[in-house]
Every structure is written in structure tokens, then in C-alpha cells.
C-alpha positions, 0 to 999 in steps of 0.5 A: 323745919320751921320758918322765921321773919324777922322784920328790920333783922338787919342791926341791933335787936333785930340782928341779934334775934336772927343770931339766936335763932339761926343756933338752933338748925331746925329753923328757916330764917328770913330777915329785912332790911331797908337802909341799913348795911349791917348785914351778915349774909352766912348761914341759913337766913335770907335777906329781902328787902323792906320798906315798912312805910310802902303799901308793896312788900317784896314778900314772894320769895318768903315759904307758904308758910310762917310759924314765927314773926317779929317786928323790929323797926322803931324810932326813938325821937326825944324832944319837948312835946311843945315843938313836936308838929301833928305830922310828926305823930303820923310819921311815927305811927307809920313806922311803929304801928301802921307797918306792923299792921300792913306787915301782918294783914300781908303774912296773916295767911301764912301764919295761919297755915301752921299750928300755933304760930307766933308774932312778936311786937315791940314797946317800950317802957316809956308808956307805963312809966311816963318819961318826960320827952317821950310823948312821940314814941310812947304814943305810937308804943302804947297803940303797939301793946293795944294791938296786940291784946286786940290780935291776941283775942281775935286769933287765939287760940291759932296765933299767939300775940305778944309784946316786948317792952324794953328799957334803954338798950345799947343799939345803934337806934339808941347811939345819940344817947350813949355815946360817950362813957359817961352817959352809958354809966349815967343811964345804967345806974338808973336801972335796978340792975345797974346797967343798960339792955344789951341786944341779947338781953332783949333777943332772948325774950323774943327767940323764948315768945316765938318757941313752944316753951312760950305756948300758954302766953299770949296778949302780954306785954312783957318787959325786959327793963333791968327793972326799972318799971317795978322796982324803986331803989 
């Protein structure tokens, strides 16, 4: 059996990660959560809690070993970069870069007690495309995808690194800016493909990067954005 993290697999992508992962019956699941209640205790996964901005992880019911972690938890802040304060940015980098890494130095044994293990971060679009608004997240997501190069070198051939970055996906991080028909349809016709992500979109890529299949892919930051970061139409 091989065992999985997913941390912030509570809601929305993260959620849907440990869905799909739980569908196939060799796998052992744990997932965090810190305030959310979206929680389905069934099946096989675990629940623990977690606090990604705290320095102590209640990590001692998870296996001796992990083949597989993702790192869910984000923030999504939108707002003109003349009101944004300094203390704003290290609020973000706490969540989005510093907790992947106190995540990581805490697991990094476990990983590396197993054959090819897999950790999977999270972007986002905004820091190749450049969108007005988004100097917050993009920020901290681009110090994300710098990462993982650098872990991708440093641990290959042992663990693989990779990061996915999506476009404007229907999850409850995202709610304010989807919540009325209107802007759904609005922002969908953005995207080439004419619509926004959904969680499942973005789950299949991360369950795909933590299997064998993904076995030659390391340090990349893939995106999953209903092309909308290559394509003009």
C-alpha cells in the first residue's frame, strides 16, 4: 500500500484530490484541515489537523512513510498594489511558501524512505501572465515554482518536484469572484476553452504527477488553465 498527504484536502481542490485518490484501493490517505467543516470522514482517508502558519504539526499519527504530498493551502487577496501594506506580503508567504516549506523539512524523512517519492505544489497563472491586482499571490506563487526547481534539482533522482498552475477554478477560495452567474460566464469566456477549471480538472493533474505514469517529470511547473497562458483568441 502506498501512502498519501494531502495537505488542506478539506474543500475544494484539495478535496477533490483526496477523491480521486481514494478510487483506487492501494492507497493510504491522510489529509488536514484547519478551519474548514467540509469534511467527509468515509472510506480510507484520515483527517488531522493542521495549522500551516504554526511551527508544531500534529504529524505523529501519519505512516513512517510517504510516497506522495500535495500542498493545498492558498490565498487569493486581489486589491490595488498602492493599498496593499509590507505585512500583507509576509502574511501571504507564511501560507503560501513558508508552510510548504516547514511542511516539507517536517515530511522530508518520510519521503525519502521510499523509491520515487512525489510532492506536488501549487501556483497559479497570474505569475506568468501578469494580471493587474494579483502582485499579492503572484508574489508568493512565483517564490512556489522557484522552489520547486531548486528541491527538483537537490533531491532528484529520489523525489520528484513538481508544480501545478491553474487559472480561475470554481472553489470556495475563489467564491467573491464567482458568485453570480454572471461573473462565471464573464470569466469563463476568457479562457480559450471557454469556461473555468473545476476541481476535478485540476485534481487530475496532481493525482497524475504523484502516480508512476508522471515518473520522468520533475521540476516543472505544469499548467492547467483552459489555455488561456499560451493561447490568444
Amino acid at each position: 500500500m502506498k501512502n498519501y498527504l494531502i495537505v488542506g484536502g478539506s474543500s475544494g481542490i484539495g478535496k477533490s484530490i483526496v477523491e480521486e485518490l481514494k478510487n483506487d484501493s492501494d492507497k493510504n490517505i491522510w489529509a488536514t484541515y484547519n478551519t474548514s467543516t467540509d469534511r467527509n470522514w468515509v472510506n480510507d482517508e484520515k483527517y488531522i489537523h493542521m495549522d500551516v502558519t504554526s511551527n508544531e504539526y500534529n504529524i505523529q499519527s501519519l505512516p513512517d512513510t510517504l510516497d506522495g504530498l500535495v500542498y493545498c493551502p492558498g490565498t487569493i487577496r486581489l486589491k490595488p498594489f498602492d493599498r496593499i501594506k509590507p505585512e500583507d506580503f509576509i502574511d501571504d508567504y507564511q501560507i503560501q511558501l513558508l508552510g510548504a516549506v516547514k511542511v516539507v523539512q517536517q515530511l522530508l524523512p518520510k519521503l525519502k524512505k521510499v523509491q520515487h517519492a512525489s510532492v506536488v505544489f501549487f501556483s497559479t497563472v497570474a505569475v506568468s501572465q501578469g494580471f493587474k491586482f494579483h502582485s499579492l499571490v503572484s508574489a508568493s506563487k512565483g517564490a512556489v515554482e522557484g522552489l520547486t526547481k531548486a528541491l527538483a534539482a537537490e533531491y532528484a533522482p529520489a523525489i520528484r518536484f513538481n508544480c501545478i498552475a491553474p487559472s480561475l477554478t470554481n472553489t470556495p477560495l475563489a467564491a467573491s469572484m464567482l458568485n453570480t452567474e454572471a461573473k462565471i460566464d464573464s470569466n469563463g469566456n476568457r479562457h480559450p476553452l471557454k469556461r473555468i477549471g473545476n476541481p476535478k480538472d485540476i485534481a487530475d493533474m496532481a493525482v497524475f504527477l504523484l502516480s508512476e505514469k508522471a515518473s520522468w517529470i520533475t521540476g516543472q511547473v505544469l499548467h492547467v488553465d483552459g489555455g488561456i497562458s499560451t493561447i490568444n483568441i
